[in-house]
C-alpha positions in Angstrom: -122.6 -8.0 91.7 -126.3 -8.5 91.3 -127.9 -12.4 90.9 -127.6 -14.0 87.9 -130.2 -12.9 85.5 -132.0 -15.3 83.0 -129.4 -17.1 80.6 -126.6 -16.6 83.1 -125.8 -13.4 82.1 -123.5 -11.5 84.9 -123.9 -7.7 85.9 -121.3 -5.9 87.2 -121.8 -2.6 89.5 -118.3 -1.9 89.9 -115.2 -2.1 87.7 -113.4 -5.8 87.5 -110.5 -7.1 86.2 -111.2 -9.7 83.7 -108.5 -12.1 82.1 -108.5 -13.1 78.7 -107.0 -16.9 77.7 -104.7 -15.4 75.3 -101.0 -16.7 74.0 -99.0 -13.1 73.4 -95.5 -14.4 74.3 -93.2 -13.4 71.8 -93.5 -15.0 67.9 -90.4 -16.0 65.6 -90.4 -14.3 62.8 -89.0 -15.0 59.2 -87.4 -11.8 58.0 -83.8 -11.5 59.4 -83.5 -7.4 58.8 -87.0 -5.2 59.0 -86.8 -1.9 58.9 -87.7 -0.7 62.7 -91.6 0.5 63.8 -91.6 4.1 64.7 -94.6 4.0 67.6 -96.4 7.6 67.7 -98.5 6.3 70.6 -98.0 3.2 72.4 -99.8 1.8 75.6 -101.1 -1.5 76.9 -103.5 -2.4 74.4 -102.7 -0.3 71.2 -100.3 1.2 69.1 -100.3 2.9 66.1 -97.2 3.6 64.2 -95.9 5.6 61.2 -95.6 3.4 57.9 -93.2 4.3 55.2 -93.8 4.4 51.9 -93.7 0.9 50.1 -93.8 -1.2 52.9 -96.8 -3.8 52.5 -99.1 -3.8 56.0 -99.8 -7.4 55.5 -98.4 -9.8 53.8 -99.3 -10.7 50.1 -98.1 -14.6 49.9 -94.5 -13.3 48.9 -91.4 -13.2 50.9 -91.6 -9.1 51.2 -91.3 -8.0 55.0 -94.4 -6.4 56.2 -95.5 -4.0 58.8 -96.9 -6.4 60.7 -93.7 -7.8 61.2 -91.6 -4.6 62.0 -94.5 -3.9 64.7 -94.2 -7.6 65.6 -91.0 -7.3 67.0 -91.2 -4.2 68.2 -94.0 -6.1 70.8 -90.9 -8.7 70.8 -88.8 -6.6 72.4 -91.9 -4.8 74.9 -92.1 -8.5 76.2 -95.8 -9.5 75.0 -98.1 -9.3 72.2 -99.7 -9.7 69.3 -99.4 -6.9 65.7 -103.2 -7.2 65.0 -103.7 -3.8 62.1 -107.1 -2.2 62.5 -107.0 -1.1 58.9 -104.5 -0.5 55.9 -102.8 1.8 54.0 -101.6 1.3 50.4 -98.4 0.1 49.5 -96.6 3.6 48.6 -98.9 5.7 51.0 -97.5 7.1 54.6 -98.6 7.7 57.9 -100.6 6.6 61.1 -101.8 3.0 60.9 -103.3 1.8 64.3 -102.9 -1.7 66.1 -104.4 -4.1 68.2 -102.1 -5.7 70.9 -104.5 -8.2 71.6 -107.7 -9.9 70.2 -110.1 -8.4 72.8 -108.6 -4.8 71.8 -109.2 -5.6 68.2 -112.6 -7.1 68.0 -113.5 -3.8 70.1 -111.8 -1.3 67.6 -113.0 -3.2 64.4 -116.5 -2.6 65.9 -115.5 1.0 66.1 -114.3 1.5 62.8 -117.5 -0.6 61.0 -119.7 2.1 63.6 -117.4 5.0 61.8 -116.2 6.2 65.4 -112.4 6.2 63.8 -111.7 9.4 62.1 -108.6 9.2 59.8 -107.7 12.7 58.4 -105.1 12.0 54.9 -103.2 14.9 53.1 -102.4 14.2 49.5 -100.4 16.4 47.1 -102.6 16.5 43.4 -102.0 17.8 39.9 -104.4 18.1 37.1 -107.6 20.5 37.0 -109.1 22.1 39.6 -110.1 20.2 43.3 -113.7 21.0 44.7 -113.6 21.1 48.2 -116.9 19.5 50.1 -118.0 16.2 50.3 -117.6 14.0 47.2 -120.1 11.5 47.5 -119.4 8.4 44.2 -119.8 5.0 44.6 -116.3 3.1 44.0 -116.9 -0.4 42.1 -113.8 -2.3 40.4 -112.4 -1.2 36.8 -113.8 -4.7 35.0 -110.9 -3.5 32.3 -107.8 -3.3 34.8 -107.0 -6.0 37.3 -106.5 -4.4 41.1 -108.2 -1.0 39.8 -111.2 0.7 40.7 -112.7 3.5 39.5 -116.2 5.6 40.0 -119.5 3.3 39.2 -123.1 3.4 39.6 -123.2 -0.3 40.6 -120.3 0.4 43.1 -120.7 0.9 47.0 -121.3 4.2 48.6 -118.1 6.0 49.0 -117.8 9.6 50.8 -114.7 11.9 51.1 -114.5 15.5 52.8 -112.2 17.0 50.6 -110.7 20.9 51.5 -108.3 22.4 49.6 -105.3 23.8 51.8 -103.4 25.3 49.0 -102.4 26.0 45.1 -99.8 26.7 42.9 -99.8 26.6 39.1 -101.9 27.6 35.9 -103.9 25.9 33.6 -103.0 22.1 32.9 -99.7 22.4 35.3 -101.9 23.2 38.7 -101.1 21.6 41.9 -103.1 21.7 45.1 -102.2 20.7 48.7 -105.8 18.7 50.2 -107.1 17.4 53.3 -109.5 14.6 53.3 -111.0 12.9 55.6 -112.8 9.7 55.1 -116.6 9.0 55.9 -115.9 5.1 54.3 -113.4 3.2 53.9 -113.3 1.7 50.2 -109.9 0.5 48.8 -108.2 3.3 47.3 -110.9 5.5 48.0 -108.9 9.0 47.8 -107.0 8.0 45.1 -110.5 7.3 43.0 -112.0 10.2 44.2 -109.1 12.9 43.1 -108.4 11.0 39.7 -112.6 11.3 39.0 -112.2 14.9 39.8 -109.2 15.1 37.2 -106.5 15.5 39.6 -104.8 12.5 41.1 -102.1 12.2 43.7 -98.5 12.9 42.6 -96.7 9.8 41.6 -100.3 7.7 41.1 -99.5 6.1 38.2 -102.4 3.4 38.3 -104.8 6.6 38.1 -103.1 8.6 36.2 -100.7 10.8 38.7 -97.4 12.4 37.0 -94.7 11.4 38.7 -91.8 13.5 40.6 -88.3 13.4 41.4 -88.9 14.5 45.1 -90.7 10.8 45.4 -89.2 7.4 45.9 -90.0 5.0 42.8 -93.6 3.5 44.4 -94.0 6.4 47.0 -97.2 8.5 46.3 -98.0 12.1 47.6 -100.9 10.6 50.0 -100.2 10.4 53.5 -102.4 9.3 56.8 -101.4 12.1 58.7 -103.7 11.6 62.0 -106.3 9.2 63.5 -108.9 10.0 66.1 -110.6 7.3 68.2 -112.1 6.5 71.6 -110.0 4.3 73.7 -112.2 1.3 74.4 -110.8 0.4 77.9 -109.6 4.0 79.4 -112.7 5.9 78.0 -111.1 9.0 76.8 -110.3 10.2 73.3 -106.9 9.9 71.6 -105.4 11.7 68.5 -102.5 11.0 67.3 -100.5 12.5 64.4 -97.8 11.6 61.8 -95.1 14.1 60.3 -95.1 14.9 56.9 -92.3 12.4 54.8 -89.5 14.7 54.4 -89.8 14.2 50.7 -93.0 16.5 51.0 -90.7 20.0 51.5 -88.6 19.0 48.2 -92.1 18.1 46.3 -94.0 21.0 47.6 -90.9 23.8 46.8 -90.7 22.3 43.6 -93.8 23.1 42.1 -94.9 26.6 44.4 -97.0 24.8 47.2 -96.7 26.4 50.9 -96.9 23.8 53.8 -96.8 26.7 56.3 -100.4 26.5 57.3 -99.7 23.0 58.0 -96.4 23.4 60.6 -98.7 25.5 62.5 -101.2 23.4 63.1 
């Protein structure tokens, strides 16, 4: 290690172990019964796991169990911990959500996701006109008529979605198509705005206008996170990890003539 430089500021040459003043013993938690956190990757700093539909993340001031909590004591029973989410998925949308373990993991990952060095790839199921696929670049502001709804607006912030069509099925009004999109920003309910401008919003979407389907729970929508890229901070190596399509998808899909074999063999 070299001499201190002005201000006291420490340079290592080498790699150190540094320990962080953190309490992650286990936490009590309210909710007697929570449905169990299925990890899809899970190491010494960070998690993510696969959310179900209409499961909050985080708590909104009601007694509903959370996310957080099913992922809390899942690091209950690991021994240490803390259920620190990275970012958030709707309440009826599926798929990879990552965590923090602790707050030295998470201050280094929110840094990576406001630098847009987290890539989260979604696959929705749409019906209405046509999809483009390309970049849809609107800016998203909220709907000044509709409480909790947003909608495309000049005075809104940038907002930019990579949309490719997969697959389609259909004629005229009654066309479905099978998407990926992958998100360049992270505005709240940015796909969902961006297919319903376009005409065709996700199956089940009722706050933007999405028919609904038997295939789908009541409050599940056809959007699901279905992988998340990102460079661990401590291990220096890149990480992908992916989520299964809900099983509802192969009812959904057969139901109105869309293939999902393109995506199996991916």
């Amino acid at each position: 290690m070299r001499g201190r430089t002005p201000g006291h500021l420490d340079i290592c040459d080498s790699p150190m172990q540094v320990w962080i003043d953190e309490d992650l013993r286990p936490l009590d938690l309210a909710h007697a019964s929570l449905p169990p956190a299925r990890a899809l990757y899970n190491e010494s700093s960070l998690l993510v796991v696969d959310k179900p539909a209409n499961l909050l993340v985080h708590s909104d001031g009601s007694d509903a169990p959370t996310l957080d909590a099913c992922v809390q004591r899942l690091l209950n029973e690991e021994g240490a911990g803390r259920a620190y989410h990275v970012h958030r998925l709707d309440l009826g949308t599926t798929g990879c959500v990552l965590y923090a373990k602790h707050g030295l993991a998470l201050r280094a990952m929110d840094a990576a996701l406001a630098a847009g060095q987290i890539r989260r790839t979604y696959l929705a199921i749409a019906r209405g006109s046509r999809v483009r696929s390309g970049l849809m670049s609107a800016p998203i502001g909220r709907d000044r008529h509709l409480s909790g709804r947003y909608r495309v607006s000049q005075t809104g912030k940038a907002a930019r979605t990579h949309v490719e069509v997969l697959a389609e099925a259909g004629q005229g009004e009654a066309r479905w198509a099978l998407v990926r999109l992958r998100l360049e920003t992270g505005r709240r309910h940015q796909i969902r705005v961006h297919l319903s401008a376009q005409g065709a919003p996700v199956v089940g979407d009722a706050l933007y206008g999405g028919a609904p389907h038997p295939a789908l729970r009541p409050g599940q929508i056809a959007l699901h996170a279905a992988s998340i890229r990102f460079r661990h901070p401590y291990a220096d190596e890149d990480v992908e990890v992916c989520a299964p399509l809900p099983s509802a998808w192969a009812g959904l899909a057969a139901d109105v003539g869309l293939s999902l074999d393109g995506l199996k063999r991916e």
